[in-house]
C-alpha positions in Angstrom: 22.8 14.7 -122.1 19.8 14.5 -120.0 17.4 16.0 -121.9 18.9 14.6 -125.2 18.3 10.8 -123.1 21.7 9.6 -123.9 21.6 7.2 -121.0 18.8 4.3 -121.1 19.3 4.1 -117.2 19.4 6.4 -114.0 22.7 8.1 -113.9 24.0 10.9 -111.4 26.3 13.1 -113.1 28.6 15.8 -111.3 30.7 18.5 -112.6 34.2 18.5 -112.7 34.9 22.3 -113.2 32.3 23.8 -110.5 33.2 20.9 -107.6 34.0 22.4 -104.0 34.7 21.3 -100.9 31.7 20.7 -98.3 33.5 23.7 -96.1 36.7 25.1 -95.4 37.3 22.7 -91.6 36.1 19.9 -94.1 38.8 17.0 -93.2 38.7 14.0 -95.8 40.6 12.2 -93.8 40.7 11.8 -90.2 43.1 14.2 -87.6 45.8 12.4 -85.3 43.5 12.4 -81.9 40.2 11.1 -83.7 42.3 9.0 -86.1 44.7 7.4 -82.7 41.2 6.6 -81.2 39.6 5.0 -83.8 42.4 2.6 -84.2 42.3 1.9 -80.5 38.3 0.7 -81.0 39.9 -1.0 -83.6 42.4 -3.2 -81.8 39.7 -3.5 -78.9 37.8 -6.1 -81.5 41.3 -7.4 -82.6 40.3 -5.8 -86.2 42.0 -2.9 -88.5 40.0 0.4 -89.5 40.8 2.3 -93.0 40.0 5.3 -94.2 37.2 4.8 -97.1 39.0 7.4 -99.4 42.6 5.4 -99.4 41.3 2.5 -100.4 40.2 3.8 -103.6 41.8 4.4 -106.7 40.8 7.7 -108.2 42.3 10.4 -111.0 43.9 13.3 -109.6 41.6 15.6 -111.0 38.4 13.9 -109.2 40.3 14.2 -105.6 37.4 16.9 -104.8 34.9 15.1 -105.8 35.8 11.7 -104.3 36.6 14.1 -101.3 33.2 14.9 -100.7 31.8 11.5 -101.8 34.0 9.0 -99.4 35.5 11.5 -97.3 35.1 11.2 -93.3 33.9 7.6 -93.9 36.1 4.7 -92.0 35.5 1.2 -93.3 36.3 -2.2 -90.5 34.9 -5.7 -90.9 32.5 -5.9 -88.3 29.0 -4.3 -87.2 29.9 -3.8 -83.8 33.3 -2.3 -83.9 31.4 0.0 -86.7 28.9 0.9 -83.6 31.7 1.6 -81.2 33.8 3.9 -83.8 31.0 5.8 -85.0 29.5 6.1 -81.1 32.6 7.0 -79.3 32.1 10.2 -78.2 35.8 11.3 -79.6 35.1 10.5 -82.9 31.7 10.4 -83.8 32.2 9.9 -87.6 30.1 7.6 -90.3 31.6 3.8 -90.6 30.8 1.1 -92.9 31.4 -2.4 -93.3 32.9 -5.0 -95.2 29.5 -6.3 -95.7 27.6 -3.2 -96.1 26.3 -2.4 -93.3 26.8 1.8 -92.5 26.8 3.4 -89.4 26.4 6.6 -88.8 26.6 8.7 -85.7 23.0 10.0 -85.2 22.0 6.5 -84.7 20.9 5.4 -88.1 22.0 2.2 -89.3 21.9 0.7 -92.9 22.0 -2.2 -95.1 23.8 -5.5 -93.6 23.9 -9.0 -94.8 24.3 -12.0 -93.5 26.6 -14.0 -96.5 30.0 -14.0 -94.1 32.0 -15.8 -97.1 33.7 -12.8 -98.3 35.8 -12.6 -95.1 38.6 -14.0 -97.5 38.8 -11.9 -100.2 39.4 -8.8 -97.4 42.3 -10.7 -96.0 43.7 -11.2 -99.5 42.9 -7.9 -100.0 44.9 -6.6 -96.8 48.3 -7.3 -98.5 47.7 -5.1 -101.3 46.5 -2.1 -99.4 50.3 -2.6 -97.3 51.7 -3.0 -100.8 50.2 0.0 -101.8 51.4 1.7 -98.6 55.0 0.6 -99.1 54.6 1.7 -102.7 53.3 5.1 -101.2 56.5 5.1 -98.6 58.7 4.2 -101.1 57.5 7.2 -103.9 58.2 9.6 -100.6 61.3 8.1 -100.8 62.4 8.5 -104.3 60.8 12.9 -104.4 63.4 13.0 -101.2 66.3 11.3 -103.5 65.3 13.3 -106.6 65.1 16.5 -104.3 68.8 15.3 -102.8 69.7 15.0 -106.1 68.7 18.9 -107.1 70.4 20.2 -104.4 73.8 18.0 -105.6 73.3 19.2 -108.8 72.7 22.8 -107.7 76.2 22.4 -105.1 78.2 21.0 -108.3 76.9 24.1 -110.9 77.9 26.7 -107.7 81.6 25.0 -107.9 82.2 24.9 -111.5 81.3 28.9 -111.1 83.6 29.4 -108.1 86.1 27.5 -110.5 85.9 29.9 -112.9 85.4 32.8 -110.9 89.1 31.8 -109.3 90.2 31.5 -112.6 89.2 34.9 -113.7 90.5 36.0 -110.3 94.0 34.9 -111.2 94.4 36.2 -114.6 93.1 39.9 -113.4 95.3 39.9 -110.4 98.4 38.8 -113.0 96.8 41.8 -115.3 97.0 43.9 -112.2 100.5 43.3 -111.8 101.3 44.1 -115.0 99.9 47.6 -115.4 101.7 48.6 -112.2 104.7 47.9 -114.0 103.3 49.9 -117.4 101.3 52.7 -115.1 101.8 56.4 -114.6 103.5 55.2 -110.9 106.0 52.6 -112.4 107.3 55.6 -115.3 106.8 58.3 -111.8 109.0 55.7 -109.9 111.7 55.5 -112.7 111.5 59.5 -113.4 112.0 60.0 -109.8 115.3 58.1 -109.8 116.4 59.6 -112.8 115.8 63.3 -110.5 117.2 62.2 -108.0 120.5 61.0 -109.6 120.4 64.3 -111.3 120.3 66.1 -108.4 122.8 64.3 -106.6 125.1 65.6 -109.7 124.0 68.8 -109.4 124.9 69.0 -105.3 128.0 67.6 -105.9 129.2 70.1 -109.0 127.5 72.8 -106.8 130.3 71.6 -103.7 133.1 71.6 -106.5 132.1 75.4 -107.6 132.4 75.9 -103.9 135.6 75.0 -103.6 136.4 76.5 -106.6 135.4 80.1 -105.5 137.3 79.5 -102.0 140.6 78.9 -104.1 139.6 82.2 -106.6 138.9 84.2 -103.6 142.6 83.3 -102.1 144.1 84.2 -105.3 142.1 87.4 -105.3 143.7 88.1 -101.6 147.0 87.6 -103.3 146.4 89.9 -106.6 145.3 92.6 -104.1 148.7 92.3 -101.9 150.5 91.6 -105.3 148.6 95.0 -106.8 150.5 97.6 -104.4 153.8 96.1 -106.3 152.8 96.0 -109.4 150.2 98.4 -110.8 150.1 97.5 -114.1 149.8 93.9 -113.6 147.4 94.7 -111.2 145.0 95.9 -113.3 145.6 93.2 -115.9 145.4 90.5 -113.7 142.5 92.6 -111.8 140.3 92.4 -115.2 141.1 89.2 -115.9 140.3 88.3 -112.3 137.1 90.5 -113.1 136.1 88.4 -115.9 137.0 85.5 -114.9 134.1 86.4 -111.2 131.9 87.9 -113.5 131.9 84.2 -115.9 131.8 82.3 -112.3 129.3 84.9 -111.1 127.2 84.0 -114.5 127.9 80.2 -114.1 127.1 80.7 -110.4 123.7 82.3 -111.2 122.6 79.6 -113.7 123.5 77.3 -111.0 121.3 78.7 -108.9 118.5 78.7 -111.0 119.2 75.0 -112.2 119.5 74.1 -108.3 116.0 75.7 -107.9 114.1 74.6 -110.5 115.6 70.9 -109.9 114.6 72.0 -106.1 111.3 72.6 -107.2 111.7 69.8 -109.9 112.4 67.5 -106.7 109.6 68.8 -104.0 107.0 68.1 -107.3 108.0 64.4 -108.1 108.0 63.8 -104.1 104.7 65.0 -103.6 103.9 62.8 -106.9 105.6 60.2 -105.0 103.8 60.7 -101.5 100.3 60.7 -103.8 102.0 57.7 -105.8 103.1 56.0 -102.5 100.0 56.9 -100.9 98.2 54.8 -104.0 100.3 52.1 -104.1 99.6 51.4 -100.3 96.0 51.7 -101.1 96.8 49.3 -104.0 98.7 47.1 -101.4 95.7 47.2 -99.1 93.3 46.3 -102.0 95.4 43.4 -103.3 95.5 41.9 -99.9 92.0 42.1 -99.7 92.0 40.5 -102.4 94.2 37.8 -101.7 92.6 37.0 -98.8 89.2 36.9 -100.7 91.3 34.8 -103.1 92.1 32.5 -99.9 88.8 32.3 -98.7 87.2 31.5 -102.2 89.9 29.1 -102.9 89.0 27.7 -99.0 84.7 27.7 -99.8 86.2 26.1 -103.1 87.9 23.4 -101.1 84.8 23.2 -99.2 82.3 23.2 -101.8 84.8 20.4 -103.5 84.2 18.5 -100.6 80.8 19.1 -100.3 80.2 18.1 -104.2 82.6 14.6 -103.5 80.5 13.6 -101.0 76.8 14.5 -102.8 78.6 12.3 -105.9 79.5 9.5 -103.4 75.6 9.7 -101.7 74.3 10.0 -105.4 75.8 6.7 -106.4 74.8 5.5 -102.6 71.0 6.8 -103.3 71.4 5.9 -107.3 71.7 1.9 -105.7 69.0 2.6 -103.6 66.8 4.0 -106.1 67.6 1.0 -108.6 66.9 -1.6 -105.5 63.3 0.4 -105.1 62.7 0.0 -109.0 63.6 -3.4 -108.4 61.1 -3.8 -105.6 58.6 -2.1 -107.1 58.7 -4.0 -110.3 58.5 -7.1 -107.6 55.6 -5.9 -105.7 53.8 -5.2 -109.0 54.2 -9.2 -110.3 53.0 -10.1 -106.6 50.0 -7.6 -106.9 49.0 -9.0 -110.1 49.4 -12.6 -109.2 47.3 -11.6 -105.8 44.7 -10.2 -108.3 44.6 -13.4 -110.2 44.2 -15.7 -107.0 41.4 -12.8 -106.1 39.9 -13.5 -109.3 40.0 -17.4 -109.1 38.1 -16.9 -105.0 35.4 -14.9 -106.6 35.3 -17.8 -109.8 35.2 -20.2 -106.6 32.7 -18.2 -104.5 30.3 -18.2 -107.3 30.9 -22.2 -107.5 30.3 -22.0 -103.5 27.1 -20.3 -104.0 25.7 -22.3 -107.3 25.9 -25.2 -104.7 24.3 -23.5 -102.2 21.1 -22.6 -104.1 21.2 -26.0 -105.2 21.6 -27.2 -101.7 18.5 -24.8 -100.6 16.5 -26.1 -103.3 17.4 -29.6 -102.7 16.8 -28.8 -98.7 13.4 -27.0 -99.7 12.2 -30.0 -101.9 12.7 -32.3 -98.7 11.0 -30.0 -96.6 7.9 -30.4 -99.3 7.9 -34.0 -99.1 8.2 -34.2 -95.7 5.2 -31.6 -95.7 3.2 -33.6 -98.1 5.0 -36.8 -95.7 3.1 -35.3 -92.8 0.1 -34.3 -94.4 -0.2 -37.8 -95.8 0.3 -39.2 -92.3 -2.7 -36.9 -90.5 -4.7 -38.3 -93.9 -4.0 -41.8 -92.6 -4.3 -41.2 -89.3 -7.6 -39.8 -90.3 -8.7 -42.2 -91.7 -7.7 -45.3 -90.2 -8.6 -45.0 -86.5 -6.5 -47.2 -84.8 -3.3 -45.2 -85.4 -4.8 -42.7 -82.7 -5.7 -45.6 -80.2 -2.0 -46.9 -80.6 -0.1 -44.0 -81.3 0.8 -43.8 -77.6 2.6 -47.2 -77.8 4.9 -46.4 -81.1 8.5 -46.4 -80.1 8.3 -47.9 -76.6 10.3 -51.2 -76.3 9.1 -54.7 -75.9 5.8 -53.8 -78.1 4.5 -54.6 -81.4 5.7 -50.5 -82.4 9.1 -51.2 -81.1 10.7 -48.9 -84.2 14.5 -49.2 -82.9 14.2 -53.2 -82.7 12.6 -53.7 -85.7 15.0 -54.6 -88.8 14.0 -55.7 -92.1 15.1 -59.4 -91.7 12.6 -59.3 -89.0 9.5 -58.0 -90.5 10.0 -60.5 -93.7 10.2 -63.1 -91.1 6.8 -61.5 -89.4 5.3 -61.5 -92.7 6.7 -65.0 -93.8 5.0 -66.5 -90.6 1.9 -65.0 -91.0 1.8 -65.6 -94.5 1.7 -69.5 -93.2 -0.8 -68.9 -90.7 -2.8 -67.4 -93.0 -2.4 -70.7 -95.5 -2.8 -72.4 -92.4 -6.1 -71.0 -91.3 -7.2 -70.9 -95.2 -7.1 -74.6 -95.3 -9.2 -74.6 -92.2 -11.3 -71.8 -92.7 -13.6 -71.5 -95.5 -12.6 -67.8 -97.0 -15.9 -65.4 -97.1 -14.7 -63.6 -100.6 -11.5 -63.8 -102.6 -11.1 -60.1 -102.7 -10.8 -59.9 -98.7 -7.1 -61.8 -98.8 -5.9 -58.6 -101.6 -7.0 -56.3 -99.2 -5.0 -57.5 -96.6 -2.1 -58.0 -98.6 -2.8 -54.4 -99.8 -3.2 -53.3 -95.9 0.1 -55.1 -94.8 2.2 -53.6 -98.1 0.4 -50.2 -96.7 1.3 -50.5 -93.5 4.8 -51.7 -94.0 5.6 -48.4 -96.0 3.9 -46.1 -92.8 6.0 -47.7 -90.7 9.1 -46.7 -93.0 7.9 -43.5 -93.4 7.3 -43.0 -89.2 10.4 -44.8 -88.4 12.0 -42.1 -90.7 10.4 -38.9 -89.4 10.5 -40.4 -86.0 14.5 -40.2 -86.6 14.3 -36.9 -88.5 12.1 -35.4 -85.2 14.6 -36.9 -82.9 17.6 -35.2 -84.3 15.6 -31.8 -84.8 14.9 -31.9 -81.3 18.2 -32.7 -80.0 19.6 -30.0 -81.9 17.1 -27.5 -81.0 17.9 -28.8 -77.6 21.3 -28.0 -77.8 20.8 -24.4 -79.4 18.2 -23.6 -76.8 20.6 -24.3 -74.1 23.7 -22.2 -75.2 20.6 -19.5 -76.6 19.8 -19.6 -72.6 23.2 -19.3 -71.6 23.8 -16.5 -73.8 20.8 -14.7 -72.9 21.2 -15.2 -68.7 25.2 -13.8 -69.4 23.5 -10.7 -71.0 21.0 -10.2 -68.9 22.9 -10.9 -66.0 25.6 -8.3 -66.3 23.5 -5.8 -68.0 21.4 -6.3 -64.7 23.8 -5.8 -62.3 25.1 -3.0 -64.2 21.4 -0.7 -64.6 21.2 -1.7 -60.8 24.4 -0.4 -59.4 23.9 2.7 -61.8 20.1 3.2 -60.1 21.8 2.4 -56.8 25.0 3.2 -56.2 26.3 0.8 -54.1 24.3 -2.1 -54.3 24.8 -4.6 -56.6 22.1 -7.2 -57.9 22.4 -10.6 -59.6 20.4 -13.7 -61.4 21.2 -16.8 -60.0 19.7 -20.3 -60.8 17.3 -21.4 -58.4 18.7 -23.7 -55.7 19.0 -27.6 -56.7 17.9 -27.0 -60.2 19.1 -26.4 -63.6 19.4 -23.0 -65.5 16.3 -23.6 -67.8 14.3 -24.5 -64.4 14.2 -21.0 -63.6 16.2 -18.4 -61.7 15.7 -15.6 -58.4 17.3 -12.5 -57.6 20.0 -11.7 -55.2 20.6 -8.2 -54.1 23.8 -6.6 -51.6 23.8 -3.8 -50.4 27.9 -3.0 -49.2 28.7 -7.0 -49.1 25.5 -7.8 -47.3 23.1 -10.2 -49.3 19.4 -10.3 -49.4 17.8 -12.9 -48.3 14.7 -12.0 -50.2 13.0 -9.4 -51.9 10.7 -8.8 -48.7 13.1 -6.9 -47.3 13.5 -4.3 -49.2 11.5 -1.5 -49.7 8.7 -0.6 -52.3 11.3 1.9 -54.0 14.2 -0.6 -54.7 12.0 -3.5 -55.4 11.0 -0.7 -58.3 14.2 0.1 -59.0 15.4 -4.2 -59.1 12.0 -4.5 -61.3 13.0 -1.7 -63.7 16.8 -2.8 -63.8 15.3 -6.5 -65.0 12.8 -5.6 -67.4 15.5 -2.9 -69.5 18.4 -5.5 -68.6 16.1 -8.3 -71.0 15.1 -5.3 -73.3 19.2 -4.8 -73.6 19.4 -8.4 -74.6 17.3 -7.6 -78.0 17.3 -4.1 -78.4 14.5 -1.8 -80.1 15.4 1.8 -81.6 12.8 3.7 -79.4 11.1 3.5 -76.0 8.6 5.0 -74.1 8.4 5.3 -70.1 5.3 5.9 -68.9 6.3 8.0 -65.3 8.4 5.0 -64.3 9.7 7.2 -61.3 6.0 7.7 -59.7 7.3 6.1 -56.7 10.7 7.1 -56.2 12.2 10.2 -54.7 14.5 12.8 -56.7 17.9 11.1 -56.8 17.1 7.7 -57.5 15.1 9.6 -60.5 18.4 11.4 -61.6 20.0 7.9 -61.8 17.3 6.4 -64.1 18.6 9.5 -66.9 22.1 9.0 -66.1 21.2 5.2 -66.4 19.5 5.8 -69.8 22.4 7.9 -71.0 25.3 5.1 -69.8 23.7 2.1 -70.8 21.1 2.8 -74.1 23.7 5.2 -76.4 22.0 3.5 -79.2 18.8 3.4 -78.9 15.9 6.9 -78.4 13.9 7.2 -75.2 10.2 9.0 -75.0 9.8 9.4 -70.8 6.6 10.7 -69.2 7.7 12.4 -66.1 6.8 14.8 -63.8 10.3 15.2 -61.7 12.9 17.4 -61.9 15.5 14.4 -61.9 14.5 12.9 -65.4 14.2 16.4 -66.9 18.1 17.1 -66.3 18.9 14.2 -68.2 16.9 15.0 -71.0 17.9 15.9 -74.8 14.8 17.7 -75.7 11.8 18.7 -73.3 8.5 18.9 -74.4 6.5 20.8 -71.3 2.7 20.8 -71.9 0.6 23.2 -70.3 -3.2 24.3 -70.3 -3.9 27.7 -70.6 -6.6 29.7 -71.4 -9.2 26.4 -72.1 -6.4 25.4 -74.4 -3.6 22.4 -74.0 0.1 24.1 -75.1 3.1 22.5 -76.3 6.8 23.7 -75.4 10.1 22.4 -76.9 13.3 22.9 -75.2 17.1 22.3 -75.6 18.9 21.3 -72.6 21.3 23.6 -72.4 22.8 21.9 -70.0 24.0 19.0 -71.7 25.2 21.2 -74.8 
């Protein structure tokens, strides 16, 4: 764009993309200490101080830029709370003011202006930057609502899944219960009733055959008594007896075998039913787990139900809130613009102001001309006609022919009226010597008549110049002997600690008549400067002369060995003086004591060596 000389006039341009900060400590805005003090200055001139960088309005994406532009930079009203922020030795940062003046803390001050008439439009402007504040406050406000309202809606998602999870919860513990009944352990449980039934049959037939076998045996016993009395039926009855043990023998057998294997049948289904048992305690145990899991998620559900009530009922609570904030908002916003408007119609009226106040310095100038050309005129005259000097002295006195306050119009047209008569009066006596000599007069008097006007008005004009000058030279000397009468006493007691010194007007006389020093040293007064010795009447000279130098201040000074006659310590107090009292203003000191150069900023030692003069500079360390 430059070299293609898009723009007619100087621009600066910066770029967006490659824009850094000035370093990494950088601090665009003031820290709590520095920022605490500052508005303790602040309140110290009854003002208010702002930092530069809020009080413009800037895109997001130039915050860098505008960073390093306005950063670090307080703005106040006036020039000399600017000089005490950007001086205090806490703070030490660059200030401007309302009416352009900038301060920065090196000691170098910029441009000012003397046009105090926009004092208005800052307080008008004072209630938008609070506005803007609230506005601020109040968008804090709302990210905390929206934020509240995140973690309601983040609460109210968890319990619709807890809901659901209990749900689930219920339907697999009903499932649980279920499959139990269906299982490998519920058809183990029923076989193992089924066995056992079985075997209680098989114990009691088993007690039966028992019996049985006792009764057989008996009638065995009997065959065998009956067999020595009956051989025959002996042996019939003996091989039926045989067949019928050998069929309970065979029955007896399979018994036995069906009594083992449902003894073996047995011990098998009740170590299934000790593993089975075993499970279904495990089972147990894990169900109760689970119910009380099931308790304690139906007791979080409670609580997250609670919780979720409560972040509805502070929802619609902070929903109100948030509507009253919109509300206000949109209020501030029609007050903002109607400020802007009234700011608009003081600028409309402040350009009005100042139309009539070139015209009023034109109008002012154009007087000052004519009485120029007034005056002028009057030396011409006075020139010229040579009795003006030789009366002069008498114009304004009283009971004279130049008596300006007792002279009124009515008067002079009387004057002229009777010397108009005298004049017609000595013309019929006196024999004229030309016509023309009676214009002339009449030209003289009609000539005269207007000086006097003209005098009689300047004389009034010079009056009330002098009276006012008067009055401003008296409260300018009042002003000054304050100033330089604290500022005195102040140097003094720094140069000698413990003795104070004062201006005082002279005895029986007015301020402007002159004043005299009083010096005390502990509560003991002076009674003149005789008494004191050649080194305090130095050190009451010096405090005077910097006091009045204090009164109108100059950026740099030079001392030419101003503590020639003084020992060491008073010539310590003179730095310690210069450092106290001038924080504004640059000293140059001569000196040859070790006092002064303690003090010092920078010392430049000269030496001669070799033929040669030699100049050394050195920080004080010291001080640093």
């Amino acid at each position: 764009m430059v070299e293609n000389r898009v723009f007619q006039s100087r621009k600066t341009l910066i770029p967006v993309a490659e824009s850094r900060k000035k370093s990494p400590t950088f601090q665009a805005r003031l820290d709590g200490n520095r920022w605490n003090a500052a508005c303790k200055v602040a309140e110290q001139h009854n003002q208010e101080v702002k930092n530069l960088i809020d009080l413009i309005e800037f895109p997001p994406e130039l915050a860098i830029i505008m960073e390093n532009i306005v950063g670090g930079i307080l703005v106040c009203e006036s020039l000399e709370c600017a000089k005490s922020i950007a001086y205090h030795p806490q703070i030490r940062t660059r200030v401007v003011t309302i009416r352009g003046d900038d301060v920065k803390p090196n000691g170098v001050m910029s441009g000012g202006h003397a046009d105090r008439s926009d004092g208005d439009v800052f307080e008008l402007f004072r209630p938008f930057y609070d506005w803007r504040q609230q506005m601020k406050k109040k968008s804090d406000e709302l990210d905390k609502v929206e934020a509240e309202l995140e973690k309601t809606t983040g609460v109210s998602k968890k319990y619709y899944e807890l809901k659901e999870r209990l749900v689930l919860a219920k339907k697999k513990l009903n499932a649980i219960n279920e499959n139990i009944k269906n299982s490998e352990l519920g058809i183990i449980q029923t076989e193992l009733a089924t066995t056992t039934k079985e075997l209680d049959d098989v114990t009691n037939e088993i007690d039966e055959k028992k019996k049985r076998l006792a009764e057989l045996t008996e009638i065995v016993k009997n065959l065998e008594a009956r067999k020595k009395n009956d051989k025959n039926f002996q042996e019939r009855e003996k091989k039926r007896l045989r067949d019928k043990l050998e069929e309970i023998e065979a029955r007896s057998n399979k018994n036995k075998e069906d009594r083992e294997n449902a003894r073996r049948n047995i011990l098998a289904k009740r170590a299934e039913v000790e593993e089975l048992t075993e499970q279904i305690k495990n089972e147990i145990a894990n169900i109760g787990s689970r119910n009380e899991e099931l308790e304690q998620k139906k007791q979080k559900l409670e609580e997250v139900q609670q919780k979720v009530d409560e972040a509805l009922g502070r929802e619609k609570v902070v929903r109100v809130k948030l509507d009253e904030l919109k509300k206000k908002i949109r209020a501030q916003d029609d007050e903002m613009k109607k400020v802007m408007k009234k700011v608009d119609s003081c600028k409309r009226e402040k350009l009005k102001i100042t139309s009539i106040i070139e015209n009023l310095e034109k109008e002012v100038m154009r007087y000052t001309e004519g009485e120029k050309a007034c005056r002028a005129l009057a030396a011409k005259q006075k020139k010229k006609c040579e009795w003006i000097a030789q009366e002069e002295h008498h114009f304004g006195k009283p009971n004279t022919d130049y008596d300006f306050d007792s002279y009124s119009e009515e008067r002079g047209i009387q004057q002229i009226k009777e010397i108009s008569e005298s004049i017609e009066s000595l013309e019929r006596k006196i024999k004229t010597k030309v016509p023309y000599q009676s214009e002339q007069v009449e030209s003289k008097l009609t000539d005269l008549g207007r000086k006097k006007d003209v005098v009689r008005a300047d004389r009034t004009s010079i009056l009330t110049t002098i009276t006012a000058l008067d009055v401003k030279k008296e409260d300018e000397i009042e002003r000054a002997y304050n100033s330089v009468n604290r500022d005195f006493g102040n140097i003094f007691s720094t140069l000698l600690p413990g003795a104070h010194a004062k201006l005082v007007p002279v005895e029986g006389k007015e301020l402007h008549d002159g004043v005299e020093v009083k010096v005390s040293f502990n509560g003991q007064v002076k009674e003149s400067l005789q008494e004191l010795s050649g080194g305090q009447r130095s050190l009451v000279a010096l405090s005077l002369i910097l006091a009045m130098l204090k009164f109108k201040p100059a950026p740099l000074y030079i001392l030419d060995e101003v503590d020639a006659a003084l020992d060491l310590s008073h010539t310590a107090n003179i730095g310690k003086m210069i450092k106290k009292h001038f924080t504004n203003s640059q000293f140059i000191v001569v000196s040859l004591k070790e006092g002064m150069f303690s003090n010092a900023d920078v010392l430049f030692q000269t030496k001669f060596i070799d033929g040669s003069s030699t100049v050394t500079r050195t920080v004080n360390r010291k001080l640093n």
